[in-house]
MARBA-3410 file (N, C-alpha, C, O; in Angstrom, 1 decimal):
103
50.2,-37.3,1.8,51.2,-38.0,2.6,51.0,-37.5,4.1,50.8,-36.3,4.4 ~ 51.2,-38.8,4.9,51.0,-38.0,6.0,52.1,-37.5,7.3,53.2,-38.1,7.4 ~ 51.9,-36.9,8.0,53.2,-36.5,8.5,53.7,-37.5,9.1,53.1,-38.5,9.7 ~ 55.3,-37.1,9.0,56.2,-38.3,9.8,57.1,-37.7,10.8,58.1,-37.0,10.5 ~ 56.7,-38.0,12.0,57.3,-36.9,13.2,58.9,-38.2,13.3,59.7,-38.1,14.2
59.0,-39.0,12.7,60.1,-40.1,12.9,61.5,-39.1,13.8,62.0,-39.2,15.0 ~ 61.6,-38.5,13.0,63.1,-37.8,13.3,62.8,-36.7,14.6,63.7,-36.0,15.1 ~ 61.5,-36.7,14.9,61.9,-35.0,15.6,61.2,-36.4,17.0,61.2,-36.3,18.2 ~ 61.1,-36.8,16.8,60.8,-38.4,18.3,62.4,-38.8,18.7,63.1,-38.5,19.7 ~ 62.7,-39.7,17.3,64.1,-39.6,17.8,65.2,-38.7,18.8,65.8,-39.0,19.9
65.2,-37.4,18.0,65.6,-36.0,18.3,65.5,-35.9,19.9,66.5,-35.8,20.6 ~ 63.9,-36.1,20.4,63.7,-35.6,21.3,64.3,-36.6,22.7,64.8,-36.2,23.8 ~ 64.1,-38.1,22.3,64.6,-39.9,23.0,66.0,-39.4,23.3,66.5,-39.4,24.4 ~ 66.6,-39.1,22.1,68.4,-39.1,22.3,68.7,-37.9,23.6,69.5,-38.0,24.6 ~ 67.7,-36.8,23.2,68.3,-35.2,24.2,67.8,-35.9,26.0,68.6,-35.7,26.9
66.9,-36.4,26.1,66.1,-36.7,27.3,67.0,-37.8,27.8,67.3,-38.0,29.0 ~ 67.6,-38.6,26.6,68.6,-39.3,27.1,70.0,-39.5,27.8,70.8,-40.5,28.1 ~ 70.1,-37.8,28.2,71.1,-37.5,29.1,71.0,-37.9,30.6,70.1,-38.2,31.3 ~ 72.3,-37.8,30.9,72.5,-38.1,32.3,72.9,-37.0,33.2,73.1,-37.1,34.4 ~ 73.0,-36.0,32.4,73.3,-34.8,33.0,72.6,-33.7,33.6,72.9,-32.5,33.9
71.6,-34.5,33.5,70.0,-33.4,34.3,69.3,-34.4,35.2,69.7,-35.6,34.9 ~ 68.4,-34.4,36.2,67.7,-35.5,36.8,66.5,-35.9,35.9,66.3,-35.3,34.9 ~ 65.9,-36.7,36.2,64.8,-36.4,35.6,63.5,-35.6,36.0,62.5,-35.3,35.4 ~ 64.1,-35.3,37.6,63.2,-34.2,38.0,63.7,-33.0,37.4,62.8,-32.4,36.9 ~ 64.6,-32.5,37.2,65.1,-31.0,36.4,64.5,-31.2,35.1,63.6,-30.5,34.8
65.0,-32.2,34.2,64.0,-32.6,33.6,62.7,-32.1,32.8,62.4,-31.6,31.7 ~ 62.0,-32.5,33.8,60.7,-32.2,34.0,60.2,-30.6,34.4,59.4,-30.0,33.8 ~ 60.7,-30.1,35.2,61.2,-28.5,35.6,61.2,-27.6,34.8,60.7,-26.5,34.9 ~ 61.7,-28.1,33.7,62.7,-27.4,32.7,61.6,-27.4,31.2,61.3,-26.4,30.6 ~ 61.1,-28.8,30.8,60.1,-28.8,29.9,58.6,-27.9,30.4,58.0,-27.3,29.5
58.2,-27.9,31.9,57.1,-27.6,32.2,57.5,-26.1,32.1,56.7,-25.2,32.0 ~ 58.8,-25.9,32.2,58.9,-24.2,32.4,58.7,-23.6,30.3,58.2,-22.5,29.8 ~ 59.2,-24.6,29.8,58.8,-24.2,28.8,57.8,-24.6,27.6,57.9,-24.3,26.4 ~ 56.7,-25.4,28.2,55.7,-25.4,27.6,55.0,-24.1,28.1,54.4,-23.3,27.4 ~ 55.1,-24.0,29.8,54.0,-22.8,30.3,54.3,-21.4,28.9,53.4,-20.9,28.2
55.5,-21.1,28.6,56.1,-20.3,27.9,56.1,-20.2,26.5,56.7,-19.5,25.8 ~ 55.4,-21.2,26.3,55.0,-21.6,24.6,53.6,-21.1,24.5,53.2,-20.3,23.7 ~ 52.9,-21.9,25.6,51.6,-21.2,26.1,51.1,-22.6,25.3,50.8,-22.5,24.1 ~ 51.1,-23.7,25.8,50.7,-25.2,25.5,49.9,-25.3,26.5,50.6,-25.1,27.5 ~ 48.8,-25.4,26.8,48.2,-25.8,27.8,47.6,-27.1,27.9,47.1,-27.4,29.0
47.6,-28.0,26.7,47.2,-29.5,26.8,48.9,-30.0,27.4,48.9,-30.8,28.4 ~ 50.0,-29.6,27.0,51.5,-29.6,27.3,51.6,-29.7,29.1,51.9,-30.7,29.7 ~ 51.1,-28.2,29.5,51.2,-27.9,30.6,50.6,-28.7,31.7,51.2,-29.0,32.7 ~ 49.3,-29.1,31.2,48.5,-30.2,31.8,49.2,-31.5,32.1,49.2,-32.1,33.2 ~ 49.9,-31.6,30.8,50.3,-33.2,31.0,51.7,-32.8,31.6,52.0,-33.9,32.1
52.4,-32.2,31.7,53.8,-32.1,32.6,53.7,-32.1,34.2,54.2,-32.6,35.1 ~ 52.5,-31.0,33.8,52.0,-31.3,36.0,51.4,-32.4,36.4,51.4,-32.9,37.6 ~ 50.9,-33.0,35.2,50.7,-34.2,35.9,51.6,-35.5,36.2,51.5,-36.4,37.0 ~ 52.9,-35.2,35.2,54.0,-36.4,35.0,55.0,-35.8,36.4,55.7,-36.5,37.2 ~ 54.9,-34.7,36.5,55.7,-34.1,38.0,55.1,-34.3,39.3,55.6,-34.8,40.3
54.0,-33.9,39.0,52.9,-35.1,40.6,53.2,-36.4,40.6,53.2,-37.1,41.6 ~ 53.5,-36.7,39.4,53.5,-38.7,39.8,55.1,-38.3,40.4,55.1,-38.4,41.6 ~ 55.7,-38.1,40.1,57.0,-38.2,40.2,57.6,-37.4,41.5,58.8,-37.3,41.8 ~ 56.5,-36.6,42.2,57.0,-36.6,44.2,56.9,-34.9,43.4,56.7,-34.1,44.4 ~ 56.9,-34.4,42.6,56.9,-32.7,43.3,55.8,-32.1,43.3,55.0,-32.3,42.4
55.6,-31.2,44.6,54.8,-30.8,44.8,54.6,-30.4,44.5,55.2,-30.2,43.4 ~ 52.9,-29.4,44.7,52.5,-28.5,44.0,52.5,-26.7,44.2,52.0,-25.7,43.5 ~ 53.4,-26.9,45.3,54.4,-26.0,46.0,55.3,-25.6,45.3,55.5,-24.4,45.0 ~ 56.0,-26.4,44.9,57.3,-26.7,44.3,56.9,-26.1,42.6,57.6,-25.3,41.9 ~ 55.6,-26.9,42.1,54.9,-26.4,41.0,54.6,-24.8,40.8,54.5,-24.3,39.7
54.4,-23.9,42.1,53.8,-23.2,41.7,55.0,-21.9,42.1,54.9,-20.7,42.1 ~ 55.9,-22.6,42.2,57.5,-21.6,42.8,58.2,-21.6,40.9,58.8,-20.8,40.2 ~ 57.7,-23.0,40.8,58.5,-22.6,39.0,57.6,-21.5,38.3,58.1,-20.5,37.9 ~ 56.3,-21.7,38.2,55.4,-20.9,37.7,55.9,-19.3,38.2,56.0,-18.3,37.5 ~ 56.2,-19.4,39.3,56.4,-17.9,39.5,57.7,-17.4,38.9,57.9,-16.3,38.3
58.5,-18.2,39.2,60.4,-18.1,38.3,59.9,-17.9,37.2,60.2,-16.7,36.9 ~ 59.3,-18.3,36.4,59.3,-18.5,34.5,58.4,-17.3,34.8,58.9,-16.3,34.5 ~ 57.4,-17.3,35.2,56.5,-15.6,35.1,57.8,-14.8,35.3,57.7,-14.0,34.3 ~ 58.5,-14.6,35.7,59.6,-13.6,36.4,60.6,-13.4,34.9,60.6,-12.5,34.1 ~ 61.3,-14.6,35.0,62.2,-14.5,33.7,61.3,-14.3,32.3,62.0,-14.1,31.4
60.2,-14.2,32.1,59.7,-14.6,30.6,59.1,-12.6,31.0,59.1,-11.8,30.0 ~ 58.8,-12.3,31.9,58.7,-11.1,32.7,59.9,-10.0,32.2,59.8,-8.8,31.8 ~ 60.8,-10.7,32.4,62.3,-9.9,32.2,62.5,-9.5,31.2,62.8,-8.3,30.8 ~ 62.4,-11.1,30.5,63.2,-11.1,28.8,61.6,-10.0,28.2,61.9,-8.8,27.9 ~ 60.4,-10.3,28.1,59.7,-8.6,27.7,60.1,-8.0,28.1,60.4,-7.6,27.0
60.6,-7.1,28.9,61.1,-5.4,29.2,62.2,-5.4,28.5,62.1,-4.6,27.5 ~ 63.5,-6.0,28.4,64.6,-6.4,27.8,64.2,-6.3,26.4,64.6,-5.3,25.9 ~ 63.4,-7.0,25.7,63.3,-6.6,24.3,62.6,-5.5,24.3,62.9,-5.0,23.2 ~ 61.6,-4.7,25.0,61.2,-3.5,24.9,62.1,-2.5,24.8,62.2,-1.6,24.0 ~ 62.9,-2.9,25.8,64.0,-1.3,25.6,64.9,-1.8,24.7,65.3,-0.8,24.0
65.4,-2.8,24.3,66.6,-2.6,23.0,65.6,-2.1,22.2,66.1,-1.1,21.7 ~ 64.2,-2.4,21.8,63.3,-2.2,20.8,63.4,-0.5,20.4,63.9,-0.1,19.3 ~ 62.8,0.5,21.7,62.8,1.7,21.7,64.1,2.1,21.4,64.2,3.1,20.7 ~ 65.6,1.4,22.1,67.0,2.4,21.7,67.0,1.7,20.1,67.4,2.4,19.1 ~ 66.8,1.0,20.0,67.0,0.7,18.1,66.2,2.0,17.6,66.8,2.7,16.8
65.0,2.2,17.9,64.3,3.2,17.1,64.6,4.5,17.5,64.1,5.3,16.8 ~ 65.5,5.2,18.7,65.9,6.4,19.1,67.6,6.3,18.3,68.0,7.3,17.8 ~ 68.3,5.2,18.3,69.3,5.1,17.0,69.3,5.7,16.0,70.0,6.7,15.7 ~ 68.3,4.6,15.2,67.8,5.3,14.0,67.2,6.6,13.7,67.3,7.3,12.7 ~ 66.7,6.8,14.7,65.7,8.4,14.9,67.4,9.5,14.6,67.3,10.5,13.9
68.5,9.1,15.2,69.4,10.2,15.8,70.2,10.3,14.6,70.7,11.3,14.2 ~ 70.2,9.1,13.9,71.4,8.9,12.6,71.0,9.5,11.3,69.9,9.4,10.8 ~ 72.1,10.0,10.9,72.0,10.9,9.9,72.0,10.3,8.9,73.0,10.6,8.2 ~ 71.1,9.5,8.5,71.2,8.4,7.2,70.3,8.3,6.4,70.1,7.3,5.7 ~ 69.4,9.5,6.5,68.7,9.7,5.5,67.1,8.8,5.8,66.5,8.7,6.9
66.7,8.3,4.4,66.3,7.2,4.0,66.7,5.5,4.3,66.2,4.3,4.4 ~ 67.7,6.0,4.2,68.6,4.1,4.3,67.9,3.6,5.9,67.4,2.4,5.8 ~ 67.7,4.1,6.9,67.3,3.5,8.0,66.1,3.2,7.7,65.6,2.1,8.0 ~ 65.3,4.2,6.9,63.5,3.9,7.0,63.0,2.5,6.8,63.5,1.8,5.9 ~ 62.0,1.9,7.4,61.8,0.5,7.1,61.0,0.7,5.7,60.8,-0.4,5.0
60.5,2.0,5.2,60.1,2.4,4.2,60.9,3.4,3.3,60.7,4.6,3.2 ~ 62.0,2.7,2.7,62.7,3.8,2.3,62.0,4.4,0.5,61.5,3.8,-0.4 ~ 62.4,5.9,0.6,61.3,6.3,-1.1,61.6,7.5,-0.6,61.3,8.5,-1.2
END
């Protein structure tokens, strides 16, 4: 059988179907997170649906730097909860129960 994307097309028609974003934010907003999925046939075709649609590539290369920045952030952010999780565990007196290998 072959796949049926029916529902996640739908899904996607109804969300885009807001009026509460421009369609330039929009566009902003998907290209920020394909770059961040790491889609690059995605990526391609968003800069290109944003050039037709008046934004520069100025404008293109200011989001690129925001999303490097934030996607920037959120890694160090999970780095350090990462290490205080494992200096937690290191400190608690719980034996085995913490070990991800407990025996």
């Amino acid at each position: 059988m072959a796949y049926d994307d029916t529902l996640v097309v739908e899904h996607i028609k109804a969300t885009h179907n807001t009026d509460l974003l421009t369609e330039r934010e929009k566009h902003l907003v998907g290209l920020a997170v394909t770059m961040t999925r790491g889609c690059q046939v995605c990526t391609r075709n968003r800069i290109e649906k944003a050039r037709n649609i008046g934004i520069s590539d100025e404008e293109l290369n200011a989001l690129v730097a925001v999303t490097s920045a934030v996607n920037s952030g959120v890694t160090a952010a999970t780095a350090r909860v990462a290490f205080g999780m494992l200096e937690q565990e290191k400190d608690a007196e719980c034996g085995d129960v913490c070990s991800p290998t407990p025996g």
